[in-house]
C-alpha positions as CSV (number, residue, x, y, z in Angstrom):
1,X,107.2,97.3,79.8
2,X,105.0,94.3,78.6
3,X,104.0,90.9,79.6
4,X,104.5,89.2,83.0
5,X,107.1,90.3,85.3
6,X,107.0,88.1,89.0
7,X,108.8,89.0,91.7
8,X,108.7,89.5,95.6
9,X,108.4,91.7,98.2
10,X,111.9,92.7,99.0
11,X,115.0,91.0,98.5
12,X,117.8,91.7,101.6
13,X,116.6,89.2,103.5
14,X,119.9,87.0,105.0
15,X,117.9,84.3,106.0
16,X,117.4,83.7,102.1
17,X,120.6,82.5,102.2
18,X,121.1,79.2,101.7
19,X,118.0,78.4,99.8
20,X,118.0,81.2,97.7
21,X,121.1,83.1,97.8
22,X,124.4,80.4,98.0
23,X,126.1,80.2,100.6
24,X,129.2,82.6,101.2
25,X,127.6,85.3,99.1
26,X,128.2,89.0,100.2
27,X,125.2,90.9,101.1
28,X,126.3,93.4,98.7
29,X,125.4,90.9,95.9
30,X,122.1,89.9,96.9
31,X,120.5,92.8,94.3
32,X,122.5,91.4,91.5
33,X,122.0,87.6,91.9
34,X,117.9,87.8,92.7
35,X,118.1,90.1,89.4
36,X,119.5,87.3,87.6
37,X,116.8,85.2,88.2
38,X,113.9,87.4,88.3
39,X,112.9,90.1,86.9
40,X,110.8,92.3,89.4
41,X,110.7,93.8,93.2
42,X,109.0,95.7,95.4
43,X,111.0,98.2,96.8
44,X,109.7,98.5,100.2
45,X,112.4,100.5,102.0
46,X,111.6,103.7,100.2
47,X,107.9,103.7,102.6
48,X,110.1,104.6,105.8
49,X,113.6,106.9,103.8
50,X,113.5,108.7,100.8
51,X,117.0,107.6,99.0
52,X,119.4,109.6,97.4
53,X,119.4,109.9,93.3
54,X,123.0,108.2,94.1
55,X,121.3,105.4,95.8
56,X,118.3,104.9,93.0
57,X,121.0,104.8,90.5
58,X,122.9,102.2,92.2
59,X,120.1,100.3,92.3
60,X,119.3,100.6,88.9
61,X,122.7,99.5,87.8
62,X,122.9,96.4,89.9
63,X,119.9,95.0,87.4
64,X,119.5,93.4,83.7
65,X,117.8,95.3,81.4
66,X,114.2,94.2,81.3
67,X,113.6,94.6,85.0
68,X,111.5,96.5,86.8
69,X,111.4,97.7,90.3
70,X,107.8,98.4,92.1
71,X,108.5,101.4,94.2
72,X,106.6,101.7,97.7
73,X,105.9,105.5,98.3
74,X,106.0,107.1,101.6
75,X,103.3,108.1,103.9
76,X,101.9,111.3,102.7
77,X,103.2,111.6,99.4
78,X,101.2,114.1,97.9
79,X,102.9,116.5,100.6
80,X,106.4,115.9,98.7
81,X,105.7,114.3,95.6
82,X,107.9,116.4,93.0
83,X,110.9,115.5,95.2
84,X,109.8,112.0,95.2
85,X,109.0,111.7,91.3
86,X,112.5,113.4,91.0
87,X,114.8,110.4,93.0
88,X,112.4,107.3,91.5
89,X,113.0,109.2,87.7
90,X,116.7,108.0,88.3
91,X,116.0,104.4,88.0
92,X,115.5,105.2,84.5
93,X,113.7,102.6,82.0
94,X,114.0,100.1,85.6
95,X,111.0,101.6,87.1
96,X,107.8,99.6,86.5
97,X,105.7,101.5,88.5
98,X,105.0,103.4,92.3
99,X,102.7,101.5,95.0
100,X,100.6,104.0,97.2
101,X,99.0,102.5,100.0
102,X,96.1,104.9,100.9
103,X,94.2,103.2,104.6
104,X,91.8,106.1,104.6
105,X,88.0,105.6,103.5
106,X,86.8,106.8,100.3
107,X,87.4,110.7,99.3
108,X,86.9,111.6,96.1
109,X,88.5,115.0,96.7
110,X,91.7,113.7,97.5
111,X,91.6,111.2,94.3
112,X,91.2,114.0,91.8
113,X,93.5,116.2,93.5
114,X,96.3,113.2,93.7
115,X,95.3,112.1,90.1
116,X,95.9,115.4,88.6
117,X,99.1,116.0,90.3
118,X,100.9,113.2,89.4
119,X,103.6,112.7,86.3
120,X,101.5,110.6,83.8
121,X,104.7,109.3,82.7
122,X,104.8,107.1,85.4
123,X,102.8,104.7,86.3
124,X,100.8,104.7,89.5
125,X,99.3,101.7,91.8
126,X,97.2,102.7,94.7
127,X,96.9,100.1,97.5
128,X,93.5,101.1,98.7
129,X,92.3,99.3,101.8
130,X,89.1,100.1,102.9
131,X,86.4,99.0,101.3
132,X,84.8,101.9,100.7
133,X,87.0,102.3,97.4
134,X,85.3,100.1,96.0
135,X,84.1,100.9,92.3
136,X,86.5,103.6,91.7
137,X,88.4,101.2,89.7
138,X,86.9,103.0,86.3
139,X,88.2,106.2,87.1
140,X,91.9,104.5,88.0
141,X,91.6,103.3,84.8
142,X,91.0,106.8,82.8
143,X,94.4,107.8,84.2
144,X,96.0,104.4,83.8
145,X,96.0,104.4,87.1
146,X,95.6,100.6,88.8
147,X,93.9,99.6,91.9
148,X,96.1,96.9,94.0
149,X,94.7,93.3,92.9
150,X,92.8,94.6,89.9
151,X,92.7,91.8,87.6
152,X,90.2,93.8,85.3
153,X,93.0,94.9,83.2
154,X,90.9,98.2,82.0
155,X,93.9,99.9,82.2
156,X,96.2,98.1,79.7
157,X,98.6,97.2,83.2
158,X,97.6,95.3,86.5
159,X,99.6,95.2,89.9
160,X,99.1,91.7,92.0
161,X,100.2,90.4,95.4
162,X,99.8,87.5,97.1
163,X,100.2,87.6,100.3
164,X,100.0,84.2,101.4
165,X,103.3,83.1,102.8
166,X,103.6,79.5,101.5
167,X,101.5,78.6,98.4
168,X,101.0,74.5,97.0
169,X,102.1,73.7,93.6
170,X,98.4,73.1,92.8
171,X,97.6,76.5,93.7
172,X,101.1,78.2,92.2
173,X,100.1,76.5,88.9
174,X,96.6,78.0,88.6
175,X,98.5,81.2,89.6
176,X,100.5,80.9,87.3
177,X,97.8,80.0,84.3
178,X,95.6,83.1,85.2
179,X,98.5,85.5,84.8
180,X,100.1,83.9,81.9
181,X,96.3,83.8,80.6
182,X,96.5,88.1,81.4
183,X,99.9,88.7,79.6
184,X,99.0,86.7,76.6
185,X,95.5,88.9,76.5
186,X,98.0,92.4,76.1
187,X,98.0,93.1,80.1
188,X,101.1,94.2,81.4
189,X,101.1,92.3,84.8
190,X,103.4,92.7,87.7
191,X,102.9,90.2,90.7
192,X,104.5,89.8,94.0
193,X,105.0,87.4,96.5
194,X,105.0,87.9,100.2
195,X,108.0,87.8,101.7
196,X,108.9,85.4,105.2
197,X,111.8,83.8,106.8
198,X,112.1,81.1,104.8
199,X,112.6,81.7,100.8
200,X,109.1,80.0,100.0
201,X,108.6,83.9,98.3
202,X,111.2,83.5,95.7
203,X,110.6,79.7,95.6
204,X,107.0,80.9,94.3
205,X,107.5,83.1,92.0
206,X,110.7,81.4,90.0
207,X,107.9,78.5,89.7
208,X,105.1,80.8,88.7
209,X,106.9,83.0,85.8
210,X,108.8,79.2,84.7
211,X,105.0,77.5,84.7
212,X,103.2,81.0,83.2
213,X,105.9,80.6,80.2
């Protein structure tokens, strides 16, 4: 993976269509068609069911060479995380990476043990949300490991989300400077927009990778 992949946060959403998907298309297709016009997700559904190898490599096949798929683990991961390494393996060269959200305060212990438990093969984003993480970002980086919203780029690879649900052009264009500006620098970025009802999301981020070049 290199450069700038943007994306959004999800893609089944049927009140997409029209806007973003035409009219008329099958639901079935939606994978397909947002794959065709850009070239990341997050795949958010894996938080709540672990899918099938079957399922990942349907997934997988719906998609262009090139893309990448952000997968969202599941709560409590490190209880089951050679069975989960196992199914996301069977997106093959379409995995990008694996989003941990982690809500609980800072514990070292639990770092080290998760770091040195992982595959190194794949790479790992943790969402960390209270503050108290902060500054670990060196020792992410050691591991190639990224902290959610990172921009430091210490470990070759960053992982951004915005999570506003409408953006200006104004703002989308200094978005879409600063990551170009990343990509150009060797960072491997991946960037997400929030998803809503309305398809301002893929709006977003079809601008952003057109404007980033």
């Amino acid at each position: 993976m290199s450069g700038l992949h943007v994306g959004t946060s999800g893609w089944g959403y049927p009140s997409w269509q029209p806007g973003f998907y035409p009219a008329g298309l099958d639901r079935g297709a939606f994978l397909t068609f947002y794959a065709a016009h850009l070239d990341t997700v997050e795949l958010n559904a894996t938080k709540y069911r672990l899918p099938s190898e079957q399922q990942f490599r349907s997934w997988a096949a719906q998609v262009p060479d090139g893309f990448r798929f952000a997968v969202k683990a599941p709560d409590g991961i490190e209880g089951r995380l050679a069975t989960f390494e196992e199914r996301v393996r069977c997106l093959g060269d379409r995995l990008g990476c694996v989003r941990v959200v982690v809500e609980r305060p800072r514990d070292d212990g639990f770092l080290e043990l998760f770091l040195g438990s992982v595959d190194p093969t794949i790479r790992y984003a943790l969402d960390l949300r209270d503050p108290s993480w902060d500054g670990v970002e060196p020792r992410l980086s050691e591991a190639r490991v990224v902290r959610v919203d990172d921009r430091s780029g210490a470990a070759g690879w960053a992982y951004l989300r915005f999570r506003e649900l409408v953006y200006p052009d104004l703002e989308l264009g200094a978005i879409a400077t600063e990551l170009g500006e990343q990509a150009r620098s060797g960072t491997d970025v991946l960037a997400y927009f929030r998803h809503g009802d309305a398809p301002d999301a893929p709006r977003a981020a079809t601008l952003v990778r057109a404007l980033a070049g």
